[in-house]
PDBQT receptor file of N, H, CA, C and O in Angstrom, charges set to zero:
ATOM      1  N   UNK A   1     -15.374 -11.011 -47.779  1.00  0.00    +0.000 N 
ATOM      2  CA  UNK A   1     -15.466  -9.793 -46.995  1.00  0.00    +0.000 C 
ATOM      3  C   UNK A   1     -14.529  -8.763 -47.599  1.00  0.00    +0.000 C 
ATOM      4  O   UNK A   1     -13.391  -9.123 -47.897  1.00  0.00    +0.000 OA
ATOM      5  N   UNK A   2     -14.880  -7.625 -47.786  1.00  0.00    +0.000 N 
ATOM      6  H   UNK A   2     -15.805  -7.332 -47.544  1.00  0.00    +0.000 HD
ATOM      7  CA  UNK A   2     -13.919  -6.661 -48.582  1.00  0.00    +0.000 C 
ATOM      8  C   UNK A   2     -13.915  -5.970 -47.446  1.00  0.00    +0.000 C 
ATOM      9  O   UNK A   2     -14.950  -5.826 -46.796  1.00  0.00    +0.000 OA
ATOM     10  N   UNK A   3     -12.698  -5.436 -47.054  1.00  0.00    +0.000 N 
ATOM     11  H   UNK A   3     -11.857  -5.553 -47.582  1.00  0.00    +0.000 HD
ATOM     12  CA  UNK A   3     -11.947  -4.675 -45.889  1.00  0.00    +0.000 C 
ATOM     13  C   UNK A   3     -11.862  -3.160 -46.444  1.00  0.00    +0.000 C 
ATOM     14  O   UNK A   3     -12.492  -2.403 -45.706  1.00  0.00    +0.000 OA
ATOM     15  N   UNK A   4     -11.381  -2.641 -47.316  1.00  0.00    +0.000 N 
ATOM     16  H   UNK A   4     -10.868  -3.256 -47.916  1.00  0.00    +0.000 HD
ATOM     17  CA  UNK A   4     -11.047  -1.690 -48.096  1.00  0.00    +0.000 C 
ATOM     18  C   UNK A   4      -9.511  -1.094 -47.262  1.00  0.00    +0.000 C 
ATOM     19  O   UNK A   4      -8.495  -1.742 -47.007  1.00  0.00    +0.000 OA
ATOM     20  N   UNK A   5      -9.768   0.126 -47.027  1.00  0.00    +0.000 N 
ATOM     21  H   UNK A   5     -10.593   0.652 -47.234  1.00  0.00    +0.000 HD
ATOM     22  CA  UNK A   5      -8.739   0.537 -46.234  1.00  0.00    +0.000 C 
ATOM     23  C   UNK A   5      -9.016   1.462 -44.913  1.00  0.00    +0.000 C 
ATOM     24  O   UNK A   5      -8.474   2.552 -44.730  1.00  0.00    +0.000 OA
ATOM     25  N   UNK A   6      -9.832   0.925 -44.136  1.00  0.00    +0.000 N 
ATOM     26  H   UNK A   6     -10.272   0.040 -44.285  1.00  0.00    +0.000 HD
ATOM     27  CA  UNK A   6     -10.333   1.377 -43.064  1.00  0.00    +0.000 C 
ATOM     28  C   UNK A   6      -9.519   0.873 -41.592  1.00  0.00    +0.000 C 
ATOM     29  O   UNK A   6      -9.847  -0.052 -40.848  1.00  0.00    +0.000 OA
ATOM     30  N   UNK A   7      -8.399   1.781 -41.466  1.00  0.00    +0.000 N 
ATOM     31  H   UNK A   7      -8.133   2.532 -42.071  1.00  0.00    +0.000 HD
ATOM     32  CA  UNK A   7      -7.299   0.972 -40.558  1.00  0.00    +0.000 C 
ATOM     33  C   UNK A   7      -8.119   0.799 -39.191  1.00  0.00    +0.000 C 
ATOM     34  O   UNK A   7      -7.395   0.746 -38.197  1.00  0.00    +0.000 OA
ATOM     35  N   UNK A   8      -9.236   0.720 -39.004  1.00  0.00    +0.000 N 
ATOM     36  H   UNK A   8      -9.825   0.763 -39.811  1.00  0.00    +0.000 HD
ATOM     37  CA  UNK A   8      -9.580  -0.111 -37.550  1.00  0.00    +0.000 C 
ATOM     38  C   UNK A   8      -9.557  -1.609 -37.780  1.00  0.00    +0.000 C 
ATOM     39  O   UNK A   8      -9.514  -2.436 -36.869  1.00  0.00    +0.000 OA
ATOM     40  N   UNK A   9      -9.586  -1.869 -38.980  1.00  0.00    +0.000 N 
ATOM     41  H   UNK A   9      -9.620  -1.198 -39.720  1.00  0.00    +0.000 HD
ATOM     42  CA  UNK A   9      -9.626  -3.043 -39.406  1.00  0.00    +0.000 C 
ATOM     43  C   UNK A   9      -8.352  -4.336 -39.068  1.00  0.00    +0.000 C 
ATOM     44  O   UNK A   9      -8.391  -5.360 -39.750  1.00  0.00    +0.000 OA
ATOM     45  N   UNK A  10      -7.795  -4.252 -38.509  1.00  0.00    +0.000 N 
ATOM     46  H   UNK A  10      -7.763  -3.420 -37.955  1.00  0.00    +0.000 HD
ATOM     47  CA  UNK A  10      -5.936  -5.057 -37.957  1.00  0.00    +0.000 C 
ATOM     48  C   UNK A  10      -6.607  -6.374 -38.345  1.00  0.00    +0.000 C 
ATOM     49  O   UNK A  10      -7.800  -6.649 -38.217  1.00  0.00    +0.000 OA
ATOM     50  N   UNK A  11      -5.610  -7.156 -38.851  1.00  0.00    +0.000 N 
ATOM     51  H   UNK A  11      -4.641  -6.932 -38.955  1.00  0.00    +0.000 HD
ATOM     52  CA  UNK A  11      -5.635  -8.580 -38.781  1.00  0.00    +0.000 C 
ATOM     53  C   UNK A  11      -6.245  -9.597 -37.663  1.00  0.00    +0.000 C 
ATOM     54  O   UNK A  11      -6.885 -10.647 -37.724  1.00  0.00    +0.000 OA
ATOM     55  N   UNK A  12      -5.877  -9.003 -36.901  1.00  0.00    +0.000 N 
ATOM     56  H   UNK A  12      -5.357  -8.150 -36.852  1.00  0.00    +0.000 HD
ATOM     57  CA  UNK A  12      -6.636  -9.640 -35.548  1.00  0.00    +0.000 C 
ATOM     58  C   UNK A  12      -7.967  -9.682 -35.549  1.00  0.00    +0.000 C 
ATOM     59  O   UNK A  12      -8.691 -10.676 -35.602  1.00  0.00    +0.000 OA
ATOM     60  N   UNK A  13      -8.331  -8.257 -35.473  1.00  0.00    +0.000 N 
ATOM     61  H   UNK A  13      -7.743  -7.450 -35.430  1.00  0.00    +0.000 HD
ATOM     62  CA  UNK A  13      -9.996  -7.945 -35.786  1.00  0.00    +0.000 C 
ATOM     63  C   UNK A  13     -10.808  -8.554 -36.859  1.00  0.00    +0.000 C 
ATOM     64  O   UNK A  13     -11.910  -8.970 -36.502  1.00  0.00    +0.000 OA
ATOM     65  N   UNK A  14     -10.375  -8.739 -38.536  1.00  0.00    +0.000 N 
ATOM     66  H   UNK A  14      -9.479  -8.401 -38.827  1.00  0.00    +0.000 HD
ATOM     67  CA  UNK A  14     -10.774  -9.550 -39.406  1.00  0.00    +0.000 C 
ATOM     68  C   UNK A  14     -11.230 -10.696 -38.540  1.00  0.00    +0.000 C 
ATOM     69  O   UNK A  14     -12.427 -10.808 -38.275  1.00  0.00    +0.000 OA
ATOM     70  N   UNK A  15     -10.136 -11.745 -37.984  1.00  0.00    +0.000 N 
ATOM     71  H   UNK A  15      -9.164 -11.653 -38.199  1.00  0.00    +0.000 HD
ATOM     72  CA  UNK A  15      -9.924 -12.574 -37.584  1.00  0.00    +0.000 C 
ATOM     73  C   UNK A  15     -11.120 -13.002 -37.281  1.00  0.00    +0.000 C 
ATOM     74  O   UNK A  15     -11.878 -13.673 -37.982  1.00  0.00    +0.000 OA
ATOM     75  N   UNK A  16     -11.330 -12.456 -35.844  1.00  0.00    +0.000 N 
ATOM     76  H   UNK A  16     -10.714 -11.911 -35.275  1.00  0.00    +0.000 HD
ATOM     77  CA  UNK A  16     -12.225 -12.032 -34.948  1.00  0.00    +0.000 C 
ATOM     78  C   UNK A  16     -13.621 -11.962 -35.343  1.00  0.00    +0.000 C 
ATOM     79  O   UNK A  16     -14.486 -12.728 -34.918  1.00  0.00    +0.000 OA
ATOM     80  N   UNK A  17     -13.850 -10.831 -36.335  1.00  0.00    +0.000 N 
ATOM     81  H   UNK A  17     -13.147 -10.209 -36.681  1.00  0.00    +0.000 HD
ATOM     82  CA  UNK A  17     -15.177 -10.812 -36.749  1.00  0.00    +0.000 C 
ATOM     83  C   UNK A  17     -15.614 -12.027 -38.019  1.00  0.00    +0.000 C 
ATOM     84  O   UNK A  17     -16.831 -12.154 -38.156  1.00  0.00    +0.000 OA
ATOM     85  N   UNK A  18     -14.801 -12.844 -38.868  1.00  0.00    +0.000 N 
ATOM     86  H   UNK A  18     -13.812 -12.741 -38.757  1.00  0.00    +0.000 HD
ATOM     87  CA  UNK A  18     -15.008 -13.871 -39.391  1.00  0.00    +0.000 C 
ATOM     88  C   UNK A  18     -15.355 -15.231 -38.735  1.00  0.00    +0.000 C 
ATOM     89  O   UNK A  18     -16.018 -16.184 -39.143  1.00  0.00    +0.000 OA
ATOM     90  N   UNK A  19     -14.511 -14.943 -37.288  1.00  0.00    +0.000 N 
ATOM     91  H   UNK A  19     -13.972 -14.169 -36.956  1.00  0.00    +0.000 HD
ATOM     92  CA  UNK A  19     -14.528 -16.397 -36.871  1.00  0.00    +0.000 C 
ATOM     93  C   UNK A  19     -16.469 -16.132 -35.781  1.00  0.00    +0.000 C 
ATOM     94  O   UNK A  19     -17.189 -17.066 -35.429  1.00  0.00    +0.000 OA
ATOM     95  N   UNK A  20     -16.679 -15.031 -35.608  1.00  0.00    +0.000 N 
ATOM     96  H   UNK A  20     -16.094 -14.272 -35.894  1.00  0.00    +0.000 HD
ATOM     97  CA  UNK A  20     -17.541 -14.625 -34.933  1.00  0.00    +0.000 C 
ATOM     98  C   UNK A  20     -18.987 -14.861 -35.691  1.00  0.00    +0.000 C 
ATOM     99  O   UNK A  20     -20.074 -14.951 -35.120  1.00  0.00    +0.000 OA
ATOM    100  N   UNK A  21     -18.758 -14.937 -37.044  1.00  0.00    +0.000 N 
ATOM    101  H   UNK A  21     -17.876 -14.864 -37.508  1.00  0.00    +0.000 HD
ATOM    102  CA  UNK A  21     -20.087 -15.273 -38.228  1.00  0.00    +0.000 C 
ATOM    103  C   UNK A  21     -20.106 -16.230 -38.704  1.00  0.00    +0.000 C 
ATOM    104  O   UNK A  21     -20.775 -16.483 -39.706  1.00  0.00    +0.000 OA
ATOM    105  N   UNK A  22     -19.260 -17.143 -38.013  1.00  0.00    +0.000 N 
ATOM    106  H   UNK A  22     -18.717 -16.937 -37.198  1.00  0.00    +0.000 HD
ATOM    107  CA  UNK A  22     -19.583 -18.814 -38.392  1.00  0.00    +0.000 C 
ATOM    108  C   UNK A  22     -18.531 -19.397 -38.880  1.00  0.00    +0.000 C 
ATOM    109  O   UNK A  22     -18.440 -20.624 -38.858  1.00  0.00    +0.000 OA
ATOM    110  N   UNK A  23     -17.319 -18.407 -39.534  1.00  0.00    +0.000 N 
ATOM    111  H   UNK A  23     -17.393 -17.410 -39.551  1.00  0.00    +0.000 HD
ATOM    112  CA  UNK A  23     -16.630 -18.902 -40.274  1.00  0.00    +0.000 C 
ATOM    113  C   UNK A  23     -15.157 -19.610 -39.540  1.00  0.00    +0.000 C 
ATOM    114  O   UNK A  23     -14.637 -19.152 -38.522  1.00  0.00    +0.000 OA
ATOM    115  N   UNK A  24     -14.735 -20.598 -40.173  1.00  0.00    +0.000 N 
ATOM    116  H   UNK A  24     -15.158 -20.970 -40.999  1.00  0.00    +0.000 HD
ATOM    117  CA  UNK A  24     -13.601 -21.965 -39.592  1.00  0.00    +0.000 C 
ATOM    118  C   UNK A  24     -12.664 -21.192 -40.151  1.00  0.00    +0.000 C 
ATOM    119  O   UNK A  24     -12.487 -21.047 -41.361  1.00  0.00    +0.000 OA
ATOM    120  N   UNK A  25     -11.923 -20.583 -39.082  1.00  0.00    +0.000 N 
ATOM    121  H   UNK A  25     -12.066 -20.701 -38.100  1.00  0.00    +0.000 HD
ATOM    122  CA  UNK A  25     -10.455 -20.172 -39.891  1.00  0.00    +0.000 C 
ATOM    123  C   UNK A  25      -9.805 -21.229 -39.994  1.00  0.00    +0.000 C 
ATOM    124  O   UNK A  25      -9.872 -22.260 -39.325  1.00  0.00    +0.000 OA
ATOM    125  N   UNK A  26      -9.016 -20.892 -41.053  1.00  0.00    +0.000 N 
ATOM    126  H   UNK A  26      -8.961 -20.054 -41.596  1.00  0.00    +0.000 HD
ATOM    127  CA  UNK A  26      -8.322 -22.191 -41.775  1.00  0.00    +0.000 C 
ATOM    128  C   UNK A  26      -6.762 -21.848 -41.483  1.00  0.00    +0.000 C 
ATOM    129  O   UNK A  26      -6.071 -22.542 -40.737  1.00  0.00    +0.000 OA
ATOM    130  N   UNK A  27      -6.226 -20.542 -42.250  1.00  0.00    +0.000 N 
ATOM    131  H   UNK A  27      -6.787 -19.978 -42.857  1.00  0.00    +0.000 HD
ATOM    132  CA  UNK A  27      -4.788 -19.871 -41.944  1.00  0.00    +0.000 C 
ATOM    133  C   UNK A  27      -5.165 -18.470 -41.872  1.00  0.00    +0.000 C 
ATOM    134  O   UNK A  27      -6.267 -17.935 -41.988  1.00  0.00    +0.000 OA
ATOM    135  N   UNK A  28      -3.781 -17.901 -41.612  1.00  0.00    +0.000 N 
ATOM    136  H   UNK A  28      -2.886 -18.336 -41.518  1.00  0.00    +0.000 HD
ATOM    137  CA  UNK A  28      -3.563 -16.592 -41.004  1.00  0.00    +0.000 C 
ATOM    138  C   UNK A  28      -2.291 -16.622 -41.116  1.00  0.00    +0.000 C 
ATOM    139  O   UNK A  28      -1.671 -17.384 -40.374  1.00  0.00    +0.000 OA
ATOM    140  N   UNK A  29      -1.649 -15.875 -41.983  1.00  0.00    +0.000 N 
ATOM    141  H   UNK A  29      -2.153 -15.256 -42.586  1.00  0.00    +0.000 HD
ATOM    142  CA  UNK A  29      -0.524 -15.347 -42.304  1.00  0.00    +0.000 C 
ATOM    143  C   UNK A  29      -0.462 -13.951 -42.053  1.00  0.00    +0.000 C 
ATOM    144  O   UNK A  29      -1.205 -13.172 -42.651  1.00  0.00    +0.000 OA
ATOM    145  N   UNK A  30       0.649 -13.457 -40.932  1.00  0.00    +0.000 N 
ATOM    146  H   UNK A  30       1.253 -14.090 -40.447  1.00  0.00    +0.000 HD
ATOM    147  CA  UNK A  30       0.767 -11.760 -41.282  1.00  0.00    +0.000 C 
ATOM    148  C   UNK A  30       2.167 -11.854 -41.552  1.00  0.00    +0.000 C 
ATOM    149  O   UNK A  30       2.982 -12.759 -41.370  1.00  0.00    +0.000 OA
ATOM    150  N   UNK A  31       2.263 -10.551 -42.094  1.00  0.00    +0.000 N 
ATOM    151  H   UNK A  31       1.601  -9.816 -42.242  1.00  0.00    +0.000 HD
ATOM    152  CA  UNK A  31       3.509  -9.865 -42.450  1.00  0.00    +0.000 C 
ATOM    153  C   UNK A  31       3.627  -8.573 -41.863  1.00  0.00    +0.000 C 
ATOM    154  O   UNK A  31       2.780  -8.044 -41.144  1.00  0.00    +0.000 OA
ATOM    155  N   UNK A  32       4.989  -7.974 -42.292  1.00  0.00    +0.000 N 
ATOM    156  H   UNK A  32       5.677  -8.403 -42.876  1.00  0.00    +0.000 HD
ATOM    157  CA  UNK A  32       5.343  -6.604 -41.761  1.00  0.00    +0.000 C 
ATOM    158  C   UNK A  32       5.153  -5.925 -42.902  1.00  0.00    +0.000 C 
ATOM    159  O   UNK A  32       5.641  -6.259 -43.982  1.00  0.00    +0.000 OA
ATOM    160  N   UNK A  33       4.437  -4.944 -42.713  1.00  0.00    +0.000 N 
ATOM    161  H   UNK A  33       4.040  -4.672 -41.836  1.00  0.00    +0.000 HD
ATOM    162  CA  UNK A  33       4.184  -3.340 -43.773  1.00  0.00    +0.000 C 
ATOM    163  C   UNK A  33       5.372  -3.359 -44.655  1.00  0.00    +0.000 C 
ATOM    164  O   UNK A  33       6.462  -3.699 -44.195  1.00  0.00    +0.000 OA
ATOM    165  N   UNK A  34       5.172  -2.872 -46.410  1.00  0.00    +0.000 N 
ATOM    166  H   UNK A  34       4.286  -2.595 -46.784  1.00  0.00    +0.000 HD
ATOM    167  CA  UNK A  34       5.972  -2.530 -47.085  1.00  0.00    +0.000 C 
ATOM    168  C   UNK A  34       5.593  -0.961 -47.812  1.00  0.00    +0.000 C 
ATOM    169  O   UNK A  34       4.516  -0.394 -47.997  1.00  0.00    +0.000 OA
ATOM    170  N   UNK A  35       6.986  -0.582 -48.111  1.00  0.00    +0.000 N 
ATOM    171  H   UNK A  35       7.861  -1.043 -47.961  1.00  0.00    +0.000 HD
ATOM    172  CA  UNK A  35       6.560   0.535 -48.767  1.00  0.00    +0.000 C 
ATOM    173  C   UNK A  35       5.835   1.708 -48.119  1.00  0.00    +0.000 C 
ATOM    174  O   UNK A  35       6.463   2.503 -47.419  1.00  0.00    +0.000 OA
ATOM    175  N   UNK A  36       4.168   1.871 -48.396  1.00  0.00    +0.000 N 
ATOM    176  H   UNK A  36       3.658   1.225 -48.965  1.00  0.00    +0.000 HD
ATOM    177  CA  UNK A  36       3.484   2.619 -48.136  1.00  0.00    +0.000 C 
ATOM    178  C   UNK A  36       2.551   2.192 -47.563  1.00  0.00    +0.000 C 
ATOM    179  O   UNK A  36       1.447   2.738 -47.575  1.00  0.00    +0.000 OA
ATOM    180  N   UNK A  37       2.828   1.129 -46.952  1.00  0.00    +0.000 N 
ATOM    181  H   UNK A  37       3.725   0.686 -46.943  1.00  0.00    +0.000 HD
ATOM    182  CA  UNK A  37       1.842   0.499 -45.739  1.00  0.00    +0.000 C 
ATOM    183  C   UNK A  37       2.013   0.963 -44.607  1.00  0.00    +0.000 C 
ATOM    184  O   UNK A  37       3.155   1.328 -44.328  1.00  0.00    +0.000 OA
ATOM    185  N   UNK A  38       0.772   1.119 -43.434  1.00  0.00    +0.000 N 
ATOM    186  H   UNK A  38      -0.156   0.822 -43.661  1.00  0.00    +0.000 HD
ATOM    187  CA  UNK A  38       0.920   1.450 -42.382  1.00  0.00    +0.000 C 
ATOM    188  C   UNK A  38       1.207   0.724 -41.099  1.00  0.00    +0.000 C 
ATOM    189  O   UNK A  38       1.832   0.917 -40.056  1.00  0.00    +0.000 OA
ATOM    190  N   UNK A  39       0.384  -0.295 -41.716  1.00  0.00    +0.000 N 
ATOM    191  H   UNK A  39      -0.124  -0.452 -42.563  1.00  0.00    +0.000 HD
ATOM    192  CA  UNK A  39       0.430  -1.070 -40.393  1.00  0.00    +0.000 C 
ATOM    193  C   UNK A  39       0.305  -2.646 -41.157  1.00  0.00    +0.000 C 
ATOM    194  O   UNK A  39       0.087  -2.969 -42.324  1.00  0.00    +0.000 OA
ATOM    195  N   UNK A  40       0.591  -3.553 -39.723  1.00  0.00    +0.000 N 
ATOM    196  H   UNK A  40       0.769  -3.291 -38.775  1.00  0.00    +0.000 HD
ATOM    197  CA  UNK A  40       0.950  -5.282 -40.365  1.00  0.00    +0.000 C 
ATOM    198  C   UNK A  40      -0.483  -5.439 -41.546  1.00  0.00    +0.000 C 
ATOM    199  O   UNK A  40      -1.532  -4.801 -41.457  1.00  0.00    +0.000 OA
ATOM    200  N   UNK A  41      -0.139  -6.458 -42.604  1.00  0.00    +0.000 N 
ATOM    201  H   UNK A  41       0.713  -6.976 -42.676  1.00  0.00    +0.000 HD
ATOM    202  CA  UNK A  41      -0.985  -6.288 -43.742  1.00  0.00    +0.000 C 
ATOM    203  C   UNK A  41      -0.785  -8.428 -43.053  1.00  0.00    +0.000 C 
ATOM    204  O   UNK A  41       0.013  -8.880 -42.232  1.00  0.00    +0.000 OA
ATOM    205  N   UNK A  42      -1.995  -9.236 -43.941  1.00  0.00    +0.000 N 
ATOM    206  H   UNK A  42      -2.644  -8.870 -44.608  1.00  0.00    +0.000 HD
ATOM    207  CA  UNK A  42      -2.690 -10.234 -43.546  1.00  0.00    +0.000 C 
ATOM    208  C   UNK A  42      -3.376 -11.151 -44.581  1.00  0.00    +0.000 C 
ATOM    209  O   UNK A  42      -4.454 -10.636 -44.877  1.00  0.00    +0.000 OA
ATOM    210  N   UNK A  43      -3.218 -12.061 -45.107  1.00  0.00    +0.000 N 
ATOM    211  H   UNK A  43      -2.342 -12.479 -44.867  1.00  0.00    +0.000 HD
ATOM    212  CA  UNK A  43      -3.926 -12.971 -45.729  1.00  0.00    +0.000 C 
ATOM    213  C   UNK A  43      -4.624 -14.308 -44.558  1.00  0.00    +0.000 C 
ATOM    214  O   UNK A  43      -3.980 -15.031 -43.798  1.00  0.00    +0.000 OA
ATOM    215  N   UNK A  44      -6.236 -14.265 -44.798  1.00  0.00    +0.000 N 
ATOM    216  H   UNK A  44      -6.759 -13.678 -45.415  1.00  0.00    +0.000 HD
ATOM    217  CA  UNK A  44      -6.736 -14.827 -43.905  1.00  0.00    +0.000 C 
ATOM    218  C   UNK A  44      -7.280 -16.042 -44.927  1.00  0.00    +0.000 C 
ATOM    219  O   UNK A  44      -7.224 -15.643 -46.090  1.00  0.00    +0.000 OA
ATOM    220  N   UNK A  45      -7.642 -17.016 -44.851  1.00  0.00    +0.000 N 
ATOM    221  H   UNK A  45      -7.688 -17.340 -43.906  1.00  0.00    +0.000 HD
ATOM    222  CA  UNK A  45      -8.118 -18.042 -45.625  1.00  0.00    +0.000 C 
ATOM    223  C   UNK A  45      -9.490 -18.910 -44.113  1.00  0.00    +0.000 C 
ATOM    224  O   UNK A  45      -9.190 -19.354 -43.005  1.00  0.00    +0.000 OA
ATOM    225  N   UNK A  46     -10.545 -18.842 -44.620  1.00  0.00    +0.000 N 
ATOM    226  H   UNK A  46     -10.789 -18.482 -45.521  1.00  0.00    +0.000 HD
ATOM    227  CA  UNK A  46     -11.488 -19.152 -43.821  1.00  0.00    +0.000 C 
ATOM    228  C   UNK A  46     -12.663 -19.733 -44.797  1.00  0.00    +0.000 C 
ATOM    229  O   UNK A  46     -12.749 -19.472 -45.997  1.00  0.00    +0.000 OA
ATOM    230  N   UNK A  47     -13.456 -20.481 -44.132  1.00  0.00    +0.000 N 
ATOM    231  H   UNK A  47     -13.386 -20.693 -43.157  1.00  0.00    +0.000 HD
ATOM    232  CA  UNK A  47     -14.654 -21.438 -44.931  1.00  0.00    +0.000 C 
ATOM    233  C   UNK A  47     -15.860 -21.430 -43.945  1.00  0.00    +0.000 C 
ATOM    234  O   UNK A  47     -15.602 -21.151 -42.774  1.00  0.00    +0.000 OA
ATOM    235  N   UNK A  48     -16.787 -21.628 -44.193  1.00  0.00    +0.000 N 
ATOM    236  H   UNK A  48     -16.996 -21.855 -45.145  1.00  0.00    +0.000 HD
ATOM    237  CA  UNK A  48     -17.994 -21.613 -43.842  1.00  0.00    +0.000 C 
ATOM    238  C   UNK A  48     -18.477 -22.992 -43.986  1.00  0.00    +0.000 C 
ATOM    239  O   UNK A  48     -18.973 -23.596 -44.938  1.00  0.00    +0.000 OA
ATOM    240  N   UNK A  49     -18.074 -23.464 -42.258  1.00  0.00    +0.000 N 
ATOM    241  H   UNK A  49     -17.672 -22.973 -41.486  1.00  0.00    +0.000 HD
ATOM    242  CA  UNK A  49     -18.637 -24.815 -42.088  1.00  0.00    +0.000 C 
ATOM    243  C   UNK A  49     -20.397 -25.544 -43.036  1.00  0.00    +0.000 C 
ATOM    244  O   UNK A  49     -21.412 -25.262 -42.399  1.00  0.00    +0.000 OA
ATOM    245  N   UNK A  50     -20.507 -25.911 -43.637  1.00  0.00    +0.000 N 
ATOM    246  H   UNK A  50     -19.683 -26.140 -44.155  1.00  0.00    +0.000 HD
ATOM    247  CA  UNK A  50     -21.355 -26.953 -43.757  1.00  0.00    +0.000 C 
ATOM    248  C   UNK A  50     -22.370 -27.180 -42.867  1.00  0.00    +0.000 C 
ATOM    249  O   UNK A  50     -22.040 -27.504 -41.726  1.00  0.00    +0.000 OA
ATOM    250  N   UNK A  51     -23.878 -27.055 -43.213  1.00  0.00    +0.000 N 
ATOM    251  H   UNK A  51     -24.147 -26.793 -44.139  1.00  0.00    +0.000 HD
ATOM    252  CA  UNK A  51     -24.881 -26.942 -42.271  1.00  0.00    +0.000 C 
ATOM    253  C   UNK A  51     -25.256 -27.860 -41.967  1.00  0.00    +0.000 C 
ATOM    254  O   UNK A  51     -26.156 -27.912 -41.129  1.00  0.00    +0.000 OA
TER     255      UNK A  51
């Protein structure tokens, strides 16, 4: 899923709409904004259960 930089997008919401299309979240790491970030930034790791 490519997010780009469309800040409605929050970590939560990813979350949310991945786990909503089938997909097994696996982890979820956030952090706090650096630099020229706006808001909390997120590495999500998720898989697509097996049919």
């Amino acid at each position: 899923m490519t997010v780009g930089r469309n800040r409605s997008r929050t970590p939560h919401r990813v979350s949310a709409l991945a786990g909503g299309a089938g997909f097994a979240i696996g982890t979820r790491v956030l952090r706090e904004p650096e630099g020229h970030e706006n808001g909390p930034q997120a590495y999500l790791l998720a898989r697509k259960p097996a049919a």
